[in-house]
N, C-alpha and C positions, 0 to 999 in steps of 0.2 A: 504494500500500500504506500501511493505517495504520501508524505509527510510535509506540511508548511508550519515552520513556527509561527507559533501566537504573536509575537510583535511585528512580524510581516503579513501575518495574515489580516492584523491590527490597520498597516499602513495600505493594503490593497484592499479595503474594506469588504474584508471576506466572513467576519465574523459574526455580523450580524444575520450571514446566509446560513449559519450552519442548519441543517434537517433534520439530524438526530446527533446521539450520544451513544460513543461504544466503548468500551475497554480495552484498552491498548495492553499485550503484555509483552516485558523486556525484560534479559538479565539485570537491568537495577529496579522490577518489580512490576506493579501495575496501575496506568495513568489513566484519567477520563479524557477520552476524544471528542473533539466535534466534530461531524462530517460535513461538508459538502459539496459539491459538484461545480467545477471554472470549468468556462467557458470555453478557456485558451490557456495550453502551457507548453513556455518554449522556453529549450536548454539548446544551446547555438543555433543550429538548422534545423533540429525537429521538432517539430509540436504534433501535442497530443490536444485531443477536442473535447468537449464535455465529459472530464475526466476527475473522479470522485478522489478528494484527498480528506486527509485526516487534518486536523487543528490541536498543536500539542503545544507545549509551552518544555522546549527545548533545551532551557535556559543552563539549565546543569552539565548539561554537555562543553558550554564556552569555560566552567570551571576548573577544569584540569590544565589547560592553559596550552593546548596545543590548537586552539580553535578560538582565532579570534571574533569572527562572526557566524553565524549559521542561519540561513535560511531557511532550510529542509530536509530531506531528504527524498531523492529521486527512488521510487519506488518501479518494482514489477508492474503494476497496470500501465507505467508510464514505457518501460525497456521492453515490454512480451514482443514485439512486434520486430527488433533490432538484435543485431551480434553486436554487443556491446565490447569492446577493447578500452582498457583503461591502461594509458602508459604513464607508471608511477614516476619516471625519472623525468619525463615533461610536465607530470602533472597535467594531464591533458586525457578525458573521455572520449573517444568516437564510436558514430551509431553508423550500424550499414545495415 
């Protein structure tokens, strides 16, 4: 599932769309989600369309201090469709 943090999701005025409320769970436990459905989501050249993300409040993840901002997380509904290649030494994703 994609994931958009809460203060981005704050600033694309996404929050007041959410539809429901699901249970997220992770190795640091389990968080309450908002769901809802954008329009439009593009990571360089691809975009996905009416594509359901989660609304979390991420904030603990910028805590460890190797992540100074975080938007989201790019999810499986968004990559099913691409061979995803991630080259760590560029730091750089591509979708084919």
């Amino acid at each position: 599932m994609t994931v958009i943090e809460k203060k981005t999701a704050v600033k694309l005025g996404l929050c007041g769309k959410a539809s429901t409320t699901r249970e997220a769970h992770g190795a640091g436990g389990t968080l309450s989600s908002s769901m809802t459905t954008v329009k439009s989501m593009k990571v360089g050249d691809v975009e996905a369309r009416d594509l359901q993300v989660g609304i979390l409040d991420l904030s603990n993840l910028t805590k460890c201090g190797c992540i100074e901002e975080f938007a989201g997380i790019i999810g499986y509904n968004f990559v099913k469709d691409y061979r995803v290649i991630i080259d760590y030494p560029k730091q750089e994703i591509h979708f084919e």
